[in-house]
TORFIZA-939745 format. One line per field, with one value per residue: residue number from 1; residue in one letter; chain; z, y, x of N, C-alpha, C in turn. Coordinates in steps of 0.02 Angstrom, whole numbers. Each point is the difference from the previous one (the first is absolute). Example, Ala and Ser with C-alpha at 12.3 -4.5 7.8 and 13.67 -1.06 7.14 Angstrom:
BEGIN
n: (1:2);
res: (A:S);
chain: (A:A);
n_Z: (390:-36);
n_Y: (-284:53);
n_X: (660:-18);
ca_Z: (0:3);
ca_Y: (59:59);
ca_X: (-45:42);
c_Z: (0:37);
c_Y: (60:55);
c_X: (45:-39);
***
This chain:
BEGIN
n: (1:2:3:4:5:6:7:8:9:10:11:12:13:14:15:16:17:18:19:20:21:22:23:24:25:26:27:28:29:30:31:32:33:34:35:36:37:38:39:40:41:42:43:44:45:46:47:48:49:50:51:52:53:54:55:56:57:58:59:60:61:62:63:64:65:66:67:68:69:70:71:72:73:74:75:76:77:78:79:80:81:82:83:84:85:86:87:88:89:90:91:92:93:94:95:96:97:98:99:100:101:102:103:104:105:106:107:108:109:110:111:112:113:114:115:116:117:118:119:120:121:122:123:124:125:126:127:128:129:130:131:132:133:134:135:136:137:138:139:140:141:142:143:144:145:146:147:148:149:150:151:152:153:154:155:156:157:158:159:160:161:162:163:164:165:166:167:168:169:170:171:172:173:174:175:176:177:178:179:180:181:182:183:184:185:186:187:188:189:190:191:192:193:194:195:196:197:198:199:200:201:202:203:204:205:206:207:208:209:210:211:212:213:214:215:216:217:218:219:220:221);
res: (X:X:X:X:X:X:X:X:X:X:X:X:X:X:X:X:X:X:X:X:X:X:X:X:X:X:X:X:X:X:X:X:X:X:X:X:X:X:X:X:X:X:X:X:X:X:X:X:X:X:X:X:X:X:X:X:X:X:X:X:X:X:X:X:X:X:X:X:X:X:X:X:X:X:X:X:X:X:X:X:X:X:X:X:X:X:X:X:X:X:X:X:X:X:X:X:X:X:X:X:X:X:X:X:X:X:X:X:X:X:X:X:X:X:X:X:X:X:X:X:X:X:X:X:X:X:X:X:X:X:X:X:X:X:X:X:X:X:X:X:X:X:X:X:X:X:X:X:X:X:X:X:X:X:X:X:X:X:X:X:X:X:X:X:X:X:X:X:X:X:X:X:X:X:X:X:X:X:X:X:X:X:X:X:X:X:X:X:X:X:X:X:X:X:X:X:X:X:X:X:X:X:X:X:X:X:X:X:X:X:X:X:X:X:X:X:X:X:X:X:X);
chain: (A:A:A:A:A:A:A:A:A:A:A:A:A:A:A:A:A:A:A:A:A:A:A:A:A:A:A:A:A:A:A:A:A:A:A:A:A:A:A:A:A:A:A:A:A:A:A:A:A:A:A:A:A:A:A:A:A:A:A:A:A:A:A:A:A:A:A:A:A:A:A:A:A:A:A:A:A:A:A:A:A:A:A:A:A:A:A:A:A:A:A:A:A:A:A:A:A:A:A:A:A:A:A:A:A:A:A:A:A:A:A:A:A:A:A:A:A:A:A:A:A:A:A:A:A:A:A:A:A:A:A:A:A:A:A:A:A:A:A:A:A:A:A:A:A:A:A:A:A:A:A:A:A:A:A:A:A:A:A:A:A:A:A:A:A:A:A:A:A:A:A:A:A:A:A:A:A:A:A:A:A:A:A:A:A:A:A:A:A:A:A:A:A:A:A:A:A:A:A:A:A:A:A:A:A:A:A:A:A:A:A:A:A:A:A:A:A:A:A:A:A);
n_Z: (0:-66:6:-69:-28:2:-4:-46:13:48:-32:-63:18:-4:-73:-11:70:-14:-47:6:-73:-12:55:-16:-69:30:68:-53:-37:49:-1:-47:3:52:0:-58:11:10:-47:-57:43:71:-61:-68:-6:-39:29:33:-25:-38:30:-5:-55:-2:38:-13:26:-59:55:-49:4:42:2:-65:-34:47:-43:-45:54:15:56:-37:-58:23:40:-58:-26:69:-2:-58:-12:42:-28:-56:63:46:-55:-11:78:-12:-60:20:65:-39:-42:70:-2:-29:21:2:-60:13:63:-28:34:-41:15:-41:17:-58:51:-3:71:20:-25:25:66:-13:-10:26:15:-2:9:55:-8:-36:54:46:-9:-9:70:7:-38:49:-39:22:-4:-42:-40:30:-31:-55:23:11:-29:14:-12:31:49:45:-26:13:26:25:14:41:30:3:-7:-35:48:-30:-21:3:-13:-61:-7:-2:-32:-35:-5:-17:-65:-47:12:-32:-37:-13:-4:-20:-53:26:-19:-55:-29:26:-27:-51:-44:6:-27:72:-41:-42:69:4:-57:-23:1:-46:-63:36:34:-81:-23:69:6:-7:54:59:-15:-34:48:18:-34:-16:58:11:-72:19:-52);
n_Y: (-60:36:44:19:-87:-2:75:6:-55:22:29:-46:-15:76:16:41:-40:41:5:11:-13:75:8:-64:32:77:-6:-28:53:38:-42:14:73:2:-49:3:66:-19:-32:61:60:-20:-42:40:-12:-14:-45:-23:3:-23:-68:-11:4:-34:5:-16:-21:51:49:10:-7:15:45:11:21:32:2:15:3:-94:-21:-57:-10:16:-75:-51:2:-14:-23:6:30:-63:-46:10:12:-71:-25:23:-8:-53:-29:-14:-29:-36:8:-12:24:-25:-32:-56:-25:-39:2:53:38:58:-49:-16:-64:-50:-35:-39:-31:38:-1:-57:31:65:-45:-29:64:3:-58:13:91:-7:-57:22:54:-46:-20:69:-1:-45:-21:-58:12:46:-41:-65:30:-12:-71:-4:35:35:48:10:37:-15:-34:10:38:-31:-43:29:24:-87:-10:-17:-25:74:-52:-35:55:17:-74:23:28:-53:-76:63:27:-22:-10:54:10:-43:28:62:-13:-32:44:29:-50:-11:57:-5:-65:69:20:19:49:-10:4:-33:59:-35:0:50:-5:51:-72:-34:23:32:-78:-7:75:-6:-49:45:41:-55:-62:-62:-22:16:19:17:-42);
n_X: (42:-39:66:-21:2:67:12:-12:24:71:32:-5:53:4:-17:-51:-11:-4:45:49:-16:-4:-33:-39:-13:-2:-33:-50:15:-35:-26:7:16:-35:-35:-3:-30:-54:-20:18:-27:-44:29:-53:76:-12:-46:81:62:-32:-42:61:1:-57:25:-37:-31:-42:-6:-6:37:30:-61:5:61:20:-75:33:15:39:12:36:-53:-22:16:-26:-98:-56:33:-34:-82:-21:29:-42:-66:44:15:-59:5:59:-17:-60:25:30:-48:-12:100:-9:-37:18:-45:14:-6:9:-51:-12:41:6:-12:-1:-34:45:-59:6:64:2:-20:23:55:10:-25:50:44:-24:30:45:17:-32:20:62:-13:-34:47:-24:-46:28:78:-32:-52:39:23:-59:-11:79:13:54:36:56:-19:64:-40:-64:32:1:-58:5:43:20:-55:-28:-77:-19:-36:73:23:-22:35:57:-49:-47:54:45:-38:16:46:20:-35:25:72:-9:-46:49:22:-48:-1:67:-5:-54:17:48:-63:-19:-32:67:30:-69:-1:-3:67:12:9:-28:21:42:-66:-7:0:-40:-16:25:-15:-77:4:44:-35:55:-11:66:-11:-59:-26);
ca_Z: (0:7:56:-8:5:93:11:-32:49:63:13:6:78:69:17:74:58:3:5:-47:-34:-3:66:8:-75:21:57:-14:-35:47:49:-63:-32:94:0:-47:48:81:-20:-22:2:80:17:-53:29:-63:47:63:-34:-18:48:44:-32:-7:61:4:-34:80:66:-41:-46:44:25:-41:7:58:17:-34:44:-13:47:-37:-31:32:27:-46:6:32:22:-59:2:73:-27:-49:29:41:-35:-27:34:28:-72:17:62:-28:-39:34:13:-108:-6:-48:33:-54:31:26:-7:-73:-46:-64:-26:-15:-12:-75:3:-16:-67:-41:6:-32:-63:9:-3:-92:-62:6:-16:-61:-21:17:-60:-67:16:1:-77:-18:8:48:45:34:34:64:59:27:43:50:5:53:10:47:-37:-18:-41:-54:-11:-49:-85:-35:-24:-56:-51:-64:-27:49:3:56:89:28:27:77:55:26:42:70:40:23:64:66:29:31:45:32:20:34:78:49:28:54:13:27:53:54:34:27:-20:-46:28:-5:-58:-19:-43:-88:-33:30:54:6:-50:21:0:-95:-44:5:-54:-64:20:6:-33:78:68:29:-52:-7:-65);
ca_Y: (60:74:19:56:-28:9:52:-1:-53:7:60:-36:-50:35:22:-17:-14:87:-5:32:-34:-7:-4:-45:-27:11:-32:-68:-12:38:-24:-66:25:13:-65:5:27:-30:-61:-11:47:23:-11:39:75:50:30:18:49:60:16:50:78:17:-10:-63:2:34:-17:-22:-81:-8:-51:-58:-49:-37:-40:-100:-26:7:37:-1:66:65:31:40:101:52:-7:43:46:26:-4:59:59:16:41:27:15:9:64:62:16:9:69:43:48:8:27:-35:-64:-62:-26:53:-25:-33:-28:-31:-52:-28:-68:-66:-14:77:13:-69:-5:68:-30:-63:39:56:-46:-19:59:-10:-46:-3:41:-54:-46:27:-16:-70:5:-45:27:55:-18:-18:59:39:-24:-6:31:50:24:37:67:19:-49:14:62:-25:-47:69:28:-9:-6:61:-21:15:-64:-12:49:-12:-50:5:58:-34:-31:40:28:-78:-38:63:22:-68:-12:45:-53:-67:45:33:-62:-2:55:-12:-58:10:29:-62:-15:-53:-87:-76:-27:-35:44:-49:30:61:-4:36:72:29:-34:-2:65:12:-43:20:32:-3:-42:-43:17:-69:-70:-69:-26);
ca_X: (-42:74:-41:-43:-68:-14:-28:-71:-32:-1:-63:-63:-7:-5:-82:-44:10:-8:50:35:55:91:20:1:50:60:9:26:38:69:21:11:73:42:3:80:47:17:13:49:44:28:81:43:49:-37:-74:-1:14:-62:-30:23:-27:-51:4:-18:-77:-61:-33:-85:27:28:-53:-41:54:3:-70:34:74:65:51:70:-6:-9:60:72:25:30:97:34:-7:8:70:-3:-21:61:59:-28:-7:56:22:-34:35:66:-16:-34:16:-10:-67:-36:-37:-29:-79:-51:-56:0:24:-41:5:-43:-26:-16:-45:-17:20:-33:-79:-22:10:-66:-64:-1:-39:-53:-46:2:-32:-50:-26:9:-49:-69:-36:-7:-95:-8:24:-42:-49:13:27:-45:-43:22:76:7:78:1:22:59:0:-39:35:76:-35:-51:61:37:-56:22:-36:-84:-39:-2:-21:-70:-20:37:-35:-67:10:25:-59:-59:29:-8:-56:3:17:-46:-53:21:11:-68:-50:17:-6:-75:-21:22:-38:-28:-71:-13:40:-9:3:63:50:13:48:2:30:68:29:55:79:17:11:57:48:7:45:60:52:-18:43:83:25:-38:-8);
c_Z: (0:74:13:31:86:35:10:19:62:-3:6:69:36:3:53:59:40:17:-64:-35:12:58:13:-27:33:48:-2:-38:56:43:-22:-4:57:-3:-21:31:64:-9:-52:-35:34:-5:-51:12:-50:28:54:-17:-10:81:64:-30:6:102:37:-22:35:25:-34:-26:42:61:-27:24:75:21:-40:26:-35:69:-37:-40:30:47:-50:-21:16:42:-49:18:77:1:-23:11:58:-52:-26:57:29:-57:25:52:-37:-32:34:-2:-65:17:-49:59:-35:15:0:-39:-74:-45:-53:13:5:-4:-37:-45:-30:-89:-30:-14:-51:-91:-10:17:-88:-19:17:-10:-73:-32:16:-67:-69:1:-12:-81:-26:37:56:69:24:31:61:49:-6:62:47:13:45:22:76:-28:-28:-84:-56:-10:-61:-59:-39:-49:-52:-43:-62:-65:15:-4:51:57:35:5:81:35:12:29:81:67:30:46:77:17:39:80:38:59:51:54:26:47:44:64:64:62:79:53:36:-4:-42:-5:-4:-71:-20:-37:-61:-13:26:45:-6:-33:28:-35:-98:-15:24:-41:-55:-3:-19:-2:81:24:15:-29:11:-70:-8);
c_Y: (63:45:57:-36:-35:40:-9:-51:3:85:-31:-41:25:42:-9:10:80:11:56:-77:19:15:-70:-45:-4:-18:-69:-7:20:-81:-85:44:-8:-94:-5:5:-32:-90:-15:55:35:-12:9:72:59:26:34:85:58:13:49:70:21:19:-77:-7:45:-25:-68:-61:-16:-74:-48:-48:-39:-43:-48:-27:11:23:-2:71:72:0:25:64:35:-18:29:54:67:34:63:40:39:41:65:65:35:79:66:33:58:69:52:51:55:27:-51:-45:-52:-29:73:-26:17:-19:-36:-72:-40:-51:-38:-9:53:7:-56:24:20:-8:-62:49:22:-76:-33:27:-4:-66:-14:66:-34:-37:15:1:-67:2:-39:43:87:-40:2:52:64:-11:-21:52:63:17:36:67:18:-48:32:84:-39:-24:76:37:-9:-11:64:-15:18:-48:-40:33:-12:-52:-8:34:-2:-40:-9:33:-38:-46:62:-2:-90:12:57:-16:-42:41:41:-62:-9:56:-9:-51:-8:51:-51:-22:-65:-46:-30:-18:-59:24:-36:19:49:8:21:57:36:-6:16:70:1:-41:25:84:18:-41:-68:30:-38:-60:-43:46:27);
c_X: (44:-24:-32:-82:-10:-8:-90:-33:-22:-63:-84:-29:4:-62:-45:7:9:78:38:29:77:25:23:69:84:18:31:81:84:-9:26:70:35:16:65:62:41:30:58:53:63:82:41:16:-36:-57:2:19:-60:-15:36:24:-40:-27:-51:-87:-41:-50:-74:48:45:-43:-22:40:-11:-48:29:35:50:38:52:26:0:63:81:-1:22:42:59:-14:42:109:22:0:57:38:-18:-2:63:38:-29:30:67:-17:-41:6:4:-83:-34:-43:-43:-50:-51:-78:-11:40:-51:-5:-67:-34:11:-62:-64:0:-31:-79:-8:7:-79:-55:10:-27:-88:-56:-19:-31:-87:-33:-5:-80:-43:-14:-16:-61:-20:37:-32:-38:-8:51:-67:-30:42:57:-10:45:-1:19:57:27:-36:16:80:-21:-37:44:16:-38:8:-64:-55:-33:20:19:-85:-34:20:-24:-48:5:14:-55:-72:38:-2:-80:-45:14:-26:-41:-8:41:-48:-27:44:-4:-66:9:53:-50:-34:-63:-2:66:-32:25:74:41:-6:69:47:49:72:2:41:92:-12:-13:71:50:-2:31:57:34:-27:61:35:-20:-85:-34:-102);
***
């Protein structure tokens, strides 16, 4: 399968379930790239290299990482990293008197993980827009699809298609005013006039505006 058509697959399998596809797409894909990582990277001088340029992983992958285990792994990191950081520390001591500093707070550096994402968002943005011109694939992201904001601001963007802008923008809006909806009704049925009623649907809208918001939260999908 090329992997333009695995793109386009996994987007398909993530439809639905009130979810961002490429929230999902990518989640899955950072943690299939961290796996790697951790199973057959952790002891190439070339990775390590970056990774300690790069000062080590952030605070948001940093975690992921550590929810996969591995004690082994993580202890060679960061025993490099930790290494790095002594020397790194000691240079700095030495140039104090110069006025330099190598640890100051903006220095520039950059997630590995970070740069992967952001490459794997360009190809999924592009690939999910490839998608929407295939009659079967609108279809079904009419009736299930739903970007998070910070997402469907990016698929918007790059779009260069008033037709489909304005598919993205009915879809979009017909999932908002859903969810609207499903937070007035929670809204209501916290009045005590109408607790006996049974919760529906209604119950996580809360957790799914804030997910559509701003993307998911410390890596869940």
């Amino acid at each position: 399968m090329k992997p333009k058509d695995v793109i386009v697959y996994n987007l398909e399998q993530a439809l639905g379930a009130s979810r961002c596809p490429l929230c999902h797409c990518l989640a899955a894909a950072t943690k299939r790239y961290l796996a790697n990582f951790l199973y057959e990277s952790v002891n190439d001088p070339r990775i390590r290299d970056q990774l300690r340029a790069a000062g080590g992983f952030c605070r948001e992958h940093s975690r992921v990482l550590q929810r996969m285990g591995d004690p082994l792994a993580h202890s060679i990191i960061y025993a490099d990293l930790i290494e790095a950081c002594c020397a790194e520390l000691d240079q700095t001591a030495g140039d104090a008197r110069k006025g330099h500093s190598l640890l100051r707070a903006d220095k520039e550096r950059a997630c590995a993980v970070c740069q992967e994402e952001a490459a794997m968002a360009d190809r999924y943005v592009d690939g999910l827009l490839g998608a929407l011109r295939n009659s079967a694939f609108r279809e079904k992201y009419r009736q299930e699809g739903c970007l998070c904001l910070p997402h469907f601001r990016q698929v918007y963007d790059r779009s260069r298609n008033n037709e489909e802008r304005a598919f993205l923008v009915e879809v979009q809006t017909s999932y908002l005013s859903r969810l609207s909806g499903e937070l007035k009704e929670f809204i209501r049925k916290s009045d005590y006039r109408y607790a006996h009623e049974l919760p529906g649907t209604e119950r996580d809208a809360w957790i799914r505006a804030v997910r559509f918001w701003v993307g998911p939260l410390d890596g869940e999908a």
